[in-house]
Phi, psi and omega in degrees: 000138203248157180310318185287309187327302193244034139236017160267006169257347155287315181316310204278333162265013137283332174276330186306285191296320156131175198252351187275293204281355187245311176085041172212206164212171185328302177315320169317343188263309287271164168304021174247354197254043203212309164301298180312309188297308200267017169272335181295316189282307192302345177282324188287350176268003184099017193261165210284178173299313196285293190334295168309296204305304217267351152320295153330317197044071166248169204254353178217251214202355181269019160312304172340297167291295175333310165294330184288354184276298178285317147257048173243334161270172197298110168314312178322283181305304182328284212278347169276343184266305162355295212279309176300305169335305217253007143283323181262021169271305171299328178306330199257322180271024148279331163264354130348294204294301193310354217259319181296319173332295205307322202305296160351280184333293183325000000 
């Protein structure tokens, strides 16, 4: 599953929960809002800056802004969209991994 995959399955559980309710809309989203997040939870887990980065492997100092990004906006919303994304990202690459088996089968 490639970088276009997932984030055409965040777009797509974004439009599935809705833009009202979430507060943001598809175009907001990419496989990249997969990276930015999850430097935000490991910080929110208690790991230092330096930590993140090389967890991360960025080569440089702009995590820094991603975390300044992320807690400035509502945590609350960020970890409810996280967790319904990253079901239905699991949900959508299993049946991807499944889908050739079935094929097989057929």
């Amino acid at each position: 599953m490639g970088a276009e995959d997932i984030t055409n399955a965040l777009r797509a559980a974004v439009k599935q929960i809705g833009s009202k309710a979430l507060g943001i809309t598809p175009s907001q989203v990419s496989a990249h809002s997969n990276r930015t997040g999850g430097a935000f939870a490991l910080k929110l887990s208690g790991l230092s800056d330096l930590d993140i980065r090389m967890a991360g492997r960025w080569k440089s100092d702009s995590v820094t802004s991603y975390l300044a990004a992320h807690v400035a906006s509502n945590a609350m919303l960020t970890s409810r969209l996280t967790k319904r994304c990253l079901n239905y990202v699991q949900t959508f690459a299993y049946q991807q991994a499944e889908s050739p088996k079935r094929r097989k089968l057929a």
